[in-house]
C-alpha positions in Angstrom: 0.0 0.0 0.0 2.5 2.3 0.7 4.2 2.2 -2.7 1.3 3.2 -4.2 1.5 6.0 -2.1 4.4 6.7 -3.1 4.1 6.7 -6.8 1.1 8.1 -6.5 3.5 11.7 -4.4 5.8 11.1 -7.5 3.9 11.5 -9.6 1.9 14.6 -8.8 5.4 16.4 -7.0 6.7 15.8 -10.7 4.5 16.5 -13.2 2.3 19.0 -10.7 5.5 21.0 -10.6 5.8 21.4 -14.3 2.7 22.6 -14.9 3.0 25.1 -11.7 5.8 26.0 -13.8 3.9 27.0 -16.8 4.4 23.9 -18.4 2.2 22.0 -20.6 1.6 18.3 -19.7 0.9 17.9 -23.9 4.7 18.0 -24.4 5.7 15.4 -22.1 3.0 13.0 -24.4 5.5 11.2 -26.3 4.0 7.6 -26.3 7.0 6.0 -28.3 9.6 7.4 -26.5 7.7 5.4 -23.0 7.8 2.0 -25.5 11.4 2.7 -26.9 12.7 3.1 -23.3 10.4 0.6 -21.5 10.6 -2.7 -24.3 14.4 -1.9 -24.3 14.8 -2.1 -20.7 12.4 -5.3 -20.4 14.4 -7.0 -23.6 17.7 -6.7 -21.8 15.9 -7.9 -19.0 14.7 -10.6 -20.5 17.9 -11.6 -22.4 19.1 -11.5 -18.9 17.2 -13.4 -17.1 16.2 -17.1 -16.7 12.8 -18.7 -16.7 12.8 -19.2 -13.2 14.1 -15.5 -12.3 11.2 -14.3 -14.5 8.6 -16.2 -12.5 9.9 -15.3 -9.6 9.5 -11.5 -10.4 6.0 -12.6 -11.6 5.0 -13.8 -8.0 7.1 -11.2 -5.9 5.3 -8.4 -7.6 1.5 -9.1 -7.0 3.0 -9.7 -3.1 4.3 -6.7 -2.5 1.1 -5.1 -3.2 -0.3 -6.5 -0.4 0.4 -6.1 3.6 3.2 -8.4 4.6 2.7 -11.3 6.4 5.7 -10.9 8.8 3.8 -9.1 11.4 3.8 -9.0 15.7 0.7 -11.3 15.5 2.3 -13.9 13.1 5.3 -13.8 15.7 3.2 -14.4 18.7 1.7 -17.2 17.0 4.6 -19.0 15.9 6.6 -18.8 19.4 3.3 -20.1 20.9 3.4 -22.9 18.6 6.9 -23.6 19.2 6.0 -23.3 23.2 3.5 -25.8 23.0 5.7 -28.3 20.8 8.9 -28.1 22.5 7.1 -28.2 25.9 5.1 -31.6 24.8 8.4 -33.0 23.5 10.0 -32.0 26.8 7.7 -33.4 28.9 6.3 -36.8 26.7 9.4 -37.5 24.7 10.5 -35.8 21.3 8.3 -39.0 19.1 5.5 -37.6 20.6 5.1 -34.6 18.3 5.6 -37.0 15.4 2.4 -37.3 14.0 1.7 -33.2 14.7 4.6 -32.4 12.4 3.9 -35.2 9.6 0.6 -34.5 9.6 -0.1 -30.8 10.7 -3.2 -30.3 9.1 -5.0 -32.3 11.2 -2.9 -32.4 14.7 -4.8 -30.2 17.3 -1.7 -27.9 18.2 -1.3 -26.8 14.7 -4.7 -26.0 13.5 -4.8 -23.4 16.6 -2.4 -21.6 14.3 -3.5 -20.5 11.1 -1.1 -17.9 10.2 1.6 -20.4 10.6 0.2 -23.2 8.4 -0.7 -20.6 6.0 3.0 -20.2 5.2 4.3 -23.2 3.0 8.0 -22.0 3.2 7.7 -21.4 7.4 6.1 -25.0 7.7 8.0 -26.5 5.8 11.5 -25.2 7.8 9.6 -25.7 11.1 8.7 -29.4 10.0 11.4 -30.6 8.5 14.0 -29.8 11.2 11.7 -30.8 13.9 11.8 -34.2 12.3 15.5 -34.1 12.2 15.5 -33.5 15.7 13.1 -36.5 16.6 15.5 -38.2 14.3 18.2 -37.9 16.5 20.7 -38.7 14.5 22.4 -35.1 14.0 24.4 -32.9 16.4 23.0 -29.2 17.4 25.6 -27.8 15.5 25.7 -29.6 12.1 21.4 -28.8 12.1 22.7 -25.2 12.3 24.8 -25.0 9.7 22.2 -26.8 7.7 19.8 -24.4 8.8 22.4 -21.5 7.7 22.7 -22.4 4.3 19.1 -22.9 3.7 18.2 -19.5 5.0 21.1 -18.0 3.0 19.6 -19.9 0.1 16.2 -19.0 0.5 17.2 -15.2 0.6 19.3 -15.4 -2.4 16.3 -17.0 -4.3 13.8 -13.9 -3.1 17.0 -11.8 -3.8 16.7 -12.5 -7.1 14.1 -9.8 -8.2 15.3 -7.4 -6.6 18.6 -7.5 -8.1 17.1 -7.8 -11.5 15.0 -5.0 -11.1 18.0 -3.1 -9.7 19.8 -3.8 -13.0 16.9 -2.5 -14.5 16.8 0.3 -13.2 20.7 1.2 -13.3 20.2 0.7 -17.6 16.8 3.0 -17.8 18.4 6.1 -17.7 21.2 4.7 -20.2 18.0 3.6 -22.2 16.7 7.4 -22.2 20.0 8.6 -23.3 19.5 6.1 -26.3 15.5 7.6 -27.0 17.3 11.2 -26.6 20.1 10.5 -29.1 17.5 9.2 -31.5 15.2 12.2 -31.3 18.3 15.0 -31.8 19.0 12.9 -34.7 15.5 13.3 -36.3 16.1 16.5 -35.7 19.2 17.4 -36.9 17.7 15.2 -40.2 14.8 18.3 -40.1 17.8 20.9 -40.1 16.3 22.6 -43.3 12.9 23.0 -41.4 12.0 26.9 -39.6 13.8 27.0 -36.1 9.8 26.8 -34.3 10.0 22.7 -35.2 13.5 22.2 -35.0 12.7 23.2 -31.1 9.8 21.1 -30.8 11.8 18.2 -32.1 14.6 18.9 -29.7 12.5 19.4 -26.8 10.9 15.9 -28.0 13.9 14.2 -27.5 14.6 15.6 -24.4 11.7 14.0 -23.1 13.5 10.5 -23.8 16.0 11.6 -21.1 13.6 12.4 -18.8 11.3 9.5 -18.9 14.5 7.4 -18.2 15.4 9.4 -15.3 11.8 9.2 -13.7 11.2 5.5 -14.5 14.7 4.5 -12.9 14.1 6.6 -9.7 10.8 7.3 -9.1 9.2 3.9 -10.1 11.7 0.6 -10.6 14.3 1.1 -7.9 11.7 1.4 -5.1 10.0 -1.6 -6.7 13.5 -3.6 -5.8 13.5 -2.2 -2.5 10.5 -3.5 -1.2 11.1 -6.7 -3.0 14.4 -6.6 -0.9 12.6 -5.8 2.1 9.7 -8.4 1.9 12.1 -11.2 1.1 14.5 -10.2 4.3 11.8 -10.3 6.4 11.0 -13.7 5.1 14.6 -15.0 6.1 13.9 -13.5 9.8 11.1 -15.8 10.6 13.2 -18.7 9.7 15.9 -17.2 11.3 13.6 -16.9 14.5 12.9 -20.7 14.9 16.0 -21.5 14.3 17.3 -20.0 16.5 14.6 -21.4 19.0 15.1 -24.5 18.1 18.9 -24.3 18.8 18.0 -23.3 21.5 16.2 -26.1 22.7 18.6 -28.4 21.1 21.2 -26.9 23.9 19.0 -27.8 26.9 16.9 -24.9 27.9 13.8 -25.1 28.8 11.2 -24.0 26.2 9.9 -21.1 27.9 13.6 -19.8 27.3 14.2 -21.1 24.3 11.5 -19.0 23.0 13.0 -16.2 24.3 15.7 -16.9 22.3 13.8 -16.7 19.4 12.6 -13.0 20.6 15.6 -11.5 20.8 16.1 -11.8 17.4 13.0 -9.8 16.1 13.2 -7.0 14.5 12.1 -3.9 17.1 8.4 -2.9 15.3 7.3 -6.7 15.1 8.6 -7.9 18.8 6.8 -8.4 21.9 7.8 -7.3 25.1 9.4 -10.0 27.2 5.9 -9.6 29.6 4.1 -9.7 26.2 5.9 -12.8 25.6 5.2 -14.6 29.0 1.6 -14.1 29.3 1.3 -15.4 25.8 3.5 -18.2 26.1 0.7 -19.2 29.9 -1.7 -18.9 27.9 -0.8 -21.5 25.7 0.0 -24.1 28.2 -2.8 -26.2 27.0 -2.3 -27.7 23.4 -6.1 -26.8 22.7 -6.6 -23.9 24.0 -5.4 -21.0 21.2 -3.0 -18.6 22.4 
């Protein structure tokens, strides 16, 4: 929402200003010069990317539209959940949350969580190193490392966008150059024509430049930086049971280990540790929804 906000204050500060300035919003109508510049800049993106990167950019986009998912209540939820499993595996045995992490959909602890098994990639982490652990078979340390690289791998994948888009932007204003140098040449081909439509071509051309300018700056580069954003904040709730987890793994006592996982929120999304305590007694009891 707030990009649209955004773009929306671009816009008006920019062309508002020109026509506060006398100008007229007729000249800066120069529909070929917005294809020239644009289907440049999305052919070398194109010729750039791979199938997978252009997909990604496909899904990231719609996303960002909407209000992310990484919020304070999503938190509270997922260190409740942990709670409750780590505090049944402490107290019944670690194959006692078997079946609630192969089949979550249907266990009682997890359906008391629906922003959590909304999130395919969070369940998924959560799951598939909570089985390692009932497994057993792996040391605290070698599930961290694991769990390092598949964060850092999952960021580089959301990553992947954003740096496009970056790229994109960097070569838009180089593309504008290219619509400008085009224009002063039709121009300069018009030299025999009265000095009145050798300016309008001129001032034509310039609009090239500008276009390049204002789509680089005012439109694509923030683009990349809330893809950039949204996909960080995506790594941090991995980040935040892992770090739970680990903690457990070491020999604290749930309540704790959730903790833990608190301390590495970001500010505006973590609850105070009292916020934290009266949330994590009030899910005590696997049934009863936090």
């Amino acid at each position: 929402m707030f990009i649209l906000v955004g773009f929306v204050i671009v816009f008006v500060s920019v062309f508002g200003s020109f026509v506060a300035l006398g100008g007229h919003l007729g000249a800066l109508y120069q529909p070929f010069e917005f294809v020239l510049i644009g289907g440049a800049a999305l052919g070398a993106y194109v010729a750039a990317s791979s199938g997978k990167s252009i997909k990604l950019l496909g899904e990231a986009l719609p996303a960002i539209m909407r209000k992310s998912p990484y919020s304070k209540e999503l938190y509270m939820e997922l260190m409740a959940l942990l709670y409750v499993l780590l505090n049944k595996a402490r107290r019944d045995g670690l194959m006692s949350i078997e079946t609630d992490i192969e089949e979550p959909e249907s266990s009682a602890i997890f359906v008391e969580y629906p922003l959590i098994l909304r999130d395919k990639k969070l369940m998924e982490f959560l799951t598939d190193y909570l089985r390692l652990m009932v497994s057993g078979n792996m040391s605290p340390y070698e599930i961290e490392t694991l769990m390092d690289q598949e964060i850092d791998t999952h960021l580089h994948e959301l990553n992947d966008p954003c740096h496009a888009l970056r790229a994109v932007s960097d070569g838009l204003p180089a593309f504008g150059i290219v619509a400008a140098v085009l224009g002063v040449i039709k121009a300069l081909a018009s030299v025999d024509q009265p000095p009145a439509i050798l300016a309008d071509l001129i001032s034509k051309a310039m609009v090239g430049t500008f276009l390049g300018i204002l789509m680089a700056y005012g439109f694509v580069s923030p683009l990349a930086s809330v893809i950039e954003r949204r996909a960080v904040a995506s790594a941090k709730v991995l980040e935040c049971i892992k770090v739970t987890l680990l903690a457990s793994m070491n020999g604290y006592p749930p309540q704790l280990a959730v903790e833990f996982g608190r301390k590495v929120l970001y500010s505006y999304v973590r609850p105070s540790f009292m916020e934290l305590e009266e949330h994590v007694r009030q899910a005590r009891n696997p049934g009863k929804k936090a």
